[in-house]
C-alpha positions in Angstrom: -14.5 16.7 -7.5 -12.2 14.0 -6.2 -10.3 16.3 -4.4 -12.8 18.6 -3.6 -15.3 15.5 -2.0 -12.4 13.3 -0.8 -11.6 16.3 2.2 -15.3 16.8 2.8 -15.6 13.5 3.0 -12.7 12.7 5.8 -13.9 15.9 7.2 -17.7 14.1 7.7 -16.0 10.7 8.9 -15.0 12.7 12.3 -18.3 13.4 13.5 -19.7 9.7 12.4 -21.8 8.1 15.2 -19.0 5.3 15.7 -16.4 8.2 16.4 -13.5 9.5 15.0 -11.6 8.8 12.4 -9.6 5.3 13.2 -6.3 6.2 14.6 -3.1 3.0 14.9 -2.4 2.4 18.2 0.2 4.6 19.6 3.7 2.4 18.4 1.5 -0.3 16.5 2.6 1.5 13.1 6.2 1.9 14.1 6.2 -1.9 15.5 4.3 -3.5 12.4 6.5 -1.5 10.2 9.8 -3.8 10.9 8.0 -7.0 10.7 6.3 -9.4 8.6 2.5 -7.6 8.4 1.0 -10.7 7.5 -2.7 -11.4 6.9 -3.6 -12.0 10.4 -1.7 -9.4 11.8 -3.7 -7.4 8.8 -7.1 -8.4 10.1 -6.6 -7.3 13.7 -6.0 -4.1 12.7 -8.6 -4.0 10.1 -11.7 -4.9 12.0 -14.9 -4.9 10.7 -15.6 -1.3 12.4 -12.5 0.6 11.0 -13.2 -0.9 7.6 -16.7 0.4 8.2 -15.6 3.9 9.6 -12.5 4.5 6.7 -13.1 7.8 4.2 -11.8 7.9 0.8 -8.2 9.1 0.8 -7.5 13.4 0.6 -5.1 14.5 -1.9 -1.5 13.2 -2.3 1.5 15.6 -2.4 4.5 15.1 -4.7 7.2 13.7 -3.1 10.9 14.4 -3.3 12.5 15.4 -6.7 14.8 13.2 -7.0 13.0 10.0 -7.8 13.2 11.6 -11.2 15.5 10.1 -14.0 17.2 13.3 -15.4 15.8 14.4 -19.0 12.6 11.8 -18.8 9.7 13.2 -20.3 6.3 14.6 -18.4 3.6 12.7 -20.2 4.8 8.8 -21.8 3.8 8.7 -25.7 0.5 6.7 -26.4 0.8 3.0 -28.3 0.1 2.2 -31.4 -0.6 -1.8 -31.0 -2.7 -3.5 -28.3 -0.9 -5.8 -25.7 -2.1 -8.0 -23.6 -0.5 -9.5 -20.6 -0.5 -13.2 -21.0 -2.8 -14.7 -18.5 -0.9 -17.8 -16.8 -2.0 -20.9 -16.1 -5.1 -20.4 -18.3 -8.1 -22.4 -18.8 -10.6 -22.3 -21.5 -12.7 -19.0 -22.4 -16.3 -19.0 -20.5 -19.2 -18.4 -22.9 -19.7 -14.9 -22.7 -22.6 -13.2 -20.9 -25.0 -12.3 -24.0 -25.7 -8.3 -23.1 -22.1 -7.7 -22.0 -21.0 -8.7 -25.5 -19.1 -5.5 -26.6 -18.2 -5.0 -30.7 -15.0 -7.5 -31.5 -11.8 -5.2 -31.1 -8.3 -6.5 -32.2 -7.5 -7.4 -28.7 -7.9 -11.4 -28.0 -10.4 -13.1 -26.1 -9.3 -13.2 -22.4 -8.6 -16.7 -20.5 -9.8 -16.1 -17.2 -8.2 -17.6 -14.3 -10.3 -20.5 -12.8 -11.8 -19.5 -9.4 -10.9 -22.1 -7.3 -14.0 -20.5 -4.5 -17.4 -20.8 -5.9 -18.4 -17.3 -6.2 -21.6 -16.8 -8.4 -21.8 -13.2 -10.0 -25.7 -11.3 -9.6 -25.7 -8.1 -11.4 -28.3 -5.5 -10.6 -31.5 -5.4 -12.6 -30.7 -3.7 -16.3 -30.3 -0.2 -16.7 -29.6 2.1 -19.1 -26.0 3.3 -20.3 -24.3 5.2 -18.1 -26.8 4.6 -14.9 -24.5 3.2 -11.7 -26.3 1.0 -9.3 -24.8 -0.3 -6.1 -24.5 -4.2 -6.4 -23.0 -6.8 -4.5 -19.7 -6.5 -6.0 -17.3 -9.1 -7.8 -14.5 -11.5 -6.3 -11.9 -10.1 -8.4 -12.6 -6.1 -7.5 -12.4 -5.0 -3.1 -11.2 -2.1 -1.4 -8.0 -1.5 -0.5 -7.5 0.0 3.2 -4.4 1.9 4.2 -3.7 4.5 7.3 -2.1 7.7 6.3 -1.1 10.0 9.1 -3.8 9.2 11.7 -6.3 8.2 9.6 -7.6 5.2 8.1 -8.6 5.7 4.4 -9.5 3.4 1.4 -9.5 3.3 -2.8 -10.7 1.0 -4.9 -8.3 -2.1 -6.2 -8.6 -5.3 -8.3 -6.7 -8.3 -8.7 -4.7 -8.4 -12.4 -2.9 -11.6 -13.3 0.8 -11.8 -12.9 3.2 -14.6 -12.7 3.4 -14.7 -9.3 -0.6 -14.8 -8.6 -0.1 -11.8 -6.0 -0.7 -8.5 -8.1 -3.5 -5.9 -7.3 -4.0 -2.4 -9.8 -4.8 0.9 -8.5 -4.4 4.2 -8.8 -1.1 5.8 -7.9 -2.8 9.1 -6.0 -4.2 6.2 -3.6 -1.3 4.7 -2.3 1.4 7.6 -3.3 3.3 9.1 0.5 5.8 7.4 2.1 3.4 7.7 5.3 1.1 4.8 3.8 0.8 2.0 6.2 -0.8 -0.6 7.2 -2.2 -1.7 3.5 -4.9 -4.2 2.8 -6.7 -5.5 0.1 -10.4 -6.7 0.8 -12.1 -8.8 -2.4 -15.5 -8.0 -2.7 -15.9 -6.0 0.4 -18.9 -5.3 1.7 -20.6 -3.7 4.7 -23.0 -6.8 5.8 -20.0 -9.2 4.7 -16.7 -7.5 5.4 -14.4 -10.1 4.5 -16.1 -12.6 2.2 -12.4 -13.6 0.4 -10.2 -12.7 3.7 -7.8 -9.8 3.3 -4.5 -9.8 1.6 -1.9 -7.3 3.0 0.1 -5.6 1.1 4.1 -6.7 1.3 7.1 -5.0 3.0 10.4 -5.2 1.9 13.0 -5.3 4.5 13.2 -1.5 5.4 9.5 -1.8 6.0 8.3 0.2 3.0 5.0 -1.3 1.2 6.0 -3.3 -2.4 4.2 -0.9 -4.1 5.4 0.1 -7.9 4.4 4.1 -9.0 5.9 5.6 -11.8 9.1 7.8 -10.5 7.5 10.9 -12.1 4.3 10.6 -10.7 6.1 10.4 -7.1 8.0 13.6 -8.0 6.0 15.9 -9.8 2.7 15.2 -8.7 -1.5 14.2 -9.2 -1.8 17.0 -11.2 1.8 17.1 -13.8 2.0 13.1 -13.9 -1.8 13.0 -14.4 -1.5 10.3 -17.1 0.8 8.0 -14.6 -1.7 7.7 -12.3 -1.4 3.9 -11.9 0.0 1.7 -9.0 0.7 -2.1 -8.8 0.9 -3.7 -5.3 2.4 -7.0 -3.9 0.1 -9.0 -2.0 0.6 -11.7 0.7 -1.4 -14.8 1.1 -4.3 -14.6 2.9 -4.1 -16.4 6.7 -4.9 -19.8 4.6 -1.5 -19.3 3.0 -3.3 -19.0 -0.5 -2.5 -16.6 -2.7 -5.0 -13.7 -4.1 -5.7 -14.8 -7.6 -5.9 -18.5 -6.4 -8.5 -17.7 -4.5 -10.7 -14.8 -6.5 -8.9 -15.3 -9.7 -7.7 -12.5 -12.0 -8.6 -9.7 -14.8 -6.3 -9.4 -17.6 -4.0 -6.1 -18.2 -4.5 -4.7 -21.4 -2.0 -1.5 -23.1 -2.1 -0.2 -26.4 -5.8 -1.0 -27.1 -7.2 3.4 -27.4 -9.5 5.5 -25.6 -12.7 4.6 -27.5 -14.4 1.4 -26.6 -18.1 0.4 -27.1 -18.7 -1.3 -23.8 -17.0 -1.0 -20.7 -18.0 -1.7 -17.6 -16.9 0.2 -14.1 -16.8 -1.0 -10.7 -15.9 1.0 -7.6 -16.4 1.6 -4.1 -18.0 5.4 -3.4 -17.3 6.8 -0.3 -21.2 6.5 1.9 -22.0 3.3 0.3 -22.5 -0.2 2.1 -21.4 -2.1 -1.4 -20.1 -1.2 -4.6 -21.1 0.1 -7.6 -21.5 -0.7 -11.1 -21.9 0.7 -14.6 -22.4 0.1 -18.2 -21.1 2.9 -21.0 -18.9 3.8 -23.6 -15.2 5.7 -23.6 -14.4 8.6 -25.6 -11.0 10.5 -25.8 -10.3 13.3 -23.8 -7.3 15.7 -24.0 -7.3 18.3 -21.1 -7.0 22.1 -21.8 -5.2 23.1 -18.9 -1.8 22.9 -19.2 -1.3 21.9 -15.5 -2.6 18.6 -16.1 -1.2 17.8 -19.7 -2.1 14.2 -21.2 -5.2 12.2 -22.7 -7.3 10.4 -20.7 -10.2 7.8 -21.3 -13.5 9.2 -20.0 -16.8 7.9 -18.5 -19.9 9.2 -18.0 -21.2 7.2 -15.1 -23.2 8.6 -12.8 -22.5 7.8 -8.8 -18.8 7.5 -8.5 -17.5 10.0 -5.8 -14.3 10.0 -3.8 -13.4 6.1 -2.5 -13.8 4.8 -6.6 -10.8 6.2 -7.4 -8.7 3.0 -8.4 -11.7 0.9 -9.3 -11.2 -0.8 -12.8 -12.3 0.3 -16.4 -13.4 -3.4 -17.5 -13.6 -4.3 -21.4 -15.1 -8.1 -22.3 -16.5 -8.4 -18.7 -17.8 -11.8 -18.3 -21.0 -11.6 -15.7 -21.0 -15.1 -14.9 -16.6 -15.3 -14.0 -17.1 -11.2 -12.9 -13.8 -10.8 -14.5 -12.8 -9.4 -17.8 -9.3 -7.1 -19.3 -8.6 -4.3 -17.4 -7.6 -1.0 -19.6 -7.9 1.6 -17.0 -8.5 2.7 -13.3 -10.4 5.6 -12.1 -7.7 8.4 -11.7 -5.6 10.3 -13.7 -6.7 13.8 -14.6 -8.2 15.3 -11.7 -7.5 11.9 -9.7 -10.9 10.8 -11.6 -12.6 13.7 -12.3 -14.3 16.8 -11.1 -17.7 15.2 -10.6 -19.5 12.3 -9.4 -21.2 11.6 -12.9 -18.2 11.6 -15.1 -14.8 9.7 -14.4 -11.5 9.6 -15.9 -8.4 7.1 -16.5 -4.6 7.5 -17.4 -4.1 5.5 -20.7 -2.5 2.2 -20.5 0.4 2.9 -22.8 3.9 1.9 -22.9 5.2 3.3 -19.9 1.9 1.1 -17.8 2.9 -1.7 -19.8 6.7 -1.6 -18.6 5.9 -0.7 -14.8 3.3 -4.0 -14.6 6.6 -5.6 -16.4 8.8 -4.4 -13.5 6.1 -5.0 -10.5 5.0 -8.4 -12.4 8.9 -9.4 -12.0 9.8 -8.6 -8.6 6.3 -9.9 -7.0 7.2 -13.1 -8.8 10.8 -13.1 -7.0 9.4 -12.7 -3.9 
């Protein structure tokens, strides 16, 4: 369904009233691509009409073999003992909101990073388990915008606390291609109020290239045989304030090692034809695919409402509806880049081999 919707989608933006699919400026890619791309530079491209106009991104293709360290295994072993990434600079635990109080698990309480920006949280009006309803989105959760090829395209993306304050999750099939450009991340995007946080572009490194950290199998063999690596980290500059991301939205907490099953956890994402986000309440179960094209085990969701665009958007255990943060333990992706319908979404497991690449993105980001 991901990939399936995600090209019927693009396929739809074409004929869209406001026109075609947004296309760079003839030499603006090439000319951003050696310089700084800094936030201001990010929202003149990014206006509030090619936000508006993006589609959900079509299928990413493998790239070369030889990103591949010889002899490393397809599918990473799953842990045995929960870890959570240390939040820094914490401050003390919020009372937790009542009915989002899951069943205790041997993971510890997060400490939410403070939001320095008043942001109050409203949640749609209760609904059953599983039942999505569009909302008006959290601080901590936006879209993240790239251009691939001629088109302009987005995922969904959250802030997760790092060292350096500068760290947004997604999913690797969303910003996988060496022809990704341009990349922005939006907190709490929404039609009406486009840029509520400002926009955070994503880093270059001095050939140009996005700081964006994928697992080297999951560049070389693919959505479908690195299924359960589908999980990217991203390096974010400050916004045209100078402040950095989690400073200003604050952070969830990265959690590996915790299982498949959990009691309560909510999703956010972005679907593709929506003006704002969307939000559910369920459990997780385990699920091991059959098909030995896409080998690995996966957390699944039955949620109904997220299409192509969610992919990316965080699996949220803890959430705290008055800070609209909580630990993150999973992003829409992994087998079938989500799933293979609307209702029902997927995530790679946050094992070992998540835990060492937010290590090695967590590192560098903090470096500079």
């Amino acid at each position: 369904m991901r990939r399936t919707l995600t090209m019927a989608v693009a396929a739809a933006a074409l004929l869209l009233p406001a026109g075609p699919l947004p296309v760079a400026e003839a030499g603006g890619a090439a000319q951003t691509a050696a310089g700084r791309w800094s936030a201001r530079e990010a929202q003149a491209f990014w206006t509030a009409e090619r936000m508006a106009s993006a589609a959900p991104l079509p299928p990413a293709e493998p790239e070369p073999p030889a990103a591949v360290p010889a002899g490393t295994p397809s599918t990473p072993a799953a842990d045995a003992t929960p870890t959570s990434i240390p939040t820094p600079s914490p401050s003390p635990s919020p009372t937790p909101t009542p009915a989002l109080t899951p069943t205790p698990t041997p993971t510890p309480t997060p400490t939410p990073t403070p939001i320095l920006t008043p942001a109050p949280v409203v949640r749609p009006a209760a609904a059953g388990p599983g039942v999505g309803q569009d909302f008006d989105g959290v601080p901590v959760v936006g879209r993240m915008f790239v251009v691939k090829g001629a088109g302009a395209y987005f995922c969904t993306a959250s802030v997760v606390a790092s060292p350096g304050r500068n760290l947004v999750l997604s999913a690797a099939h969303c910003l996988l291609g060496a022809d990704t450009q341009q990349v922005a991340f939006v907190p709490r995007y929404t039609r009406a109020n486009p840029r509520p946080y400002g926009m955070f572009p994503v880093l270059r490194d001095a050939a140009g290239h996005s700081r964006i950290w994928i697992d080297p199998r999951y560049r070389s063999q693919g959505a479908d045989r690195a299924a359960a690596l589908d999980v990217a980290f991203a390096q974010v500059g400050p916004d045209a304030d100078g402040s950095r991301v989690q400073d200003v939205v604050g952070a969830n907490r990265l959690v590996t090692g915790s299982g498949y099953a959990h009691p309560q956890v909510t999703l956010i994402g972005y679907p593709a034809s929506a003006a704002r986000p969307r939000l559910c309440v369920n459990r997780t179960t385990k699920f091991t695919s059959k098909d030995a094209r896409i080998p690995g085990s996966f957390l699944r969701i039955d949620c109904t409402g997220y299409p192509g665009g969610t992919s990316g958007g965080p699996f949220l255990v803890r959430f705290d509806g008055r800070t609209g943060t909580g630990d993150v333990v999973g992003v829409i992706g992994g087998w079938k880049t989500g799933g293979d319908t609307a209702d029902t979404s997927y995530s790679s497991y946050f094992g070992t081999a998540i835990r060492k690449l937010y290590e090695k993105a967590a590192a560098a980001a903090k470096a500079g």
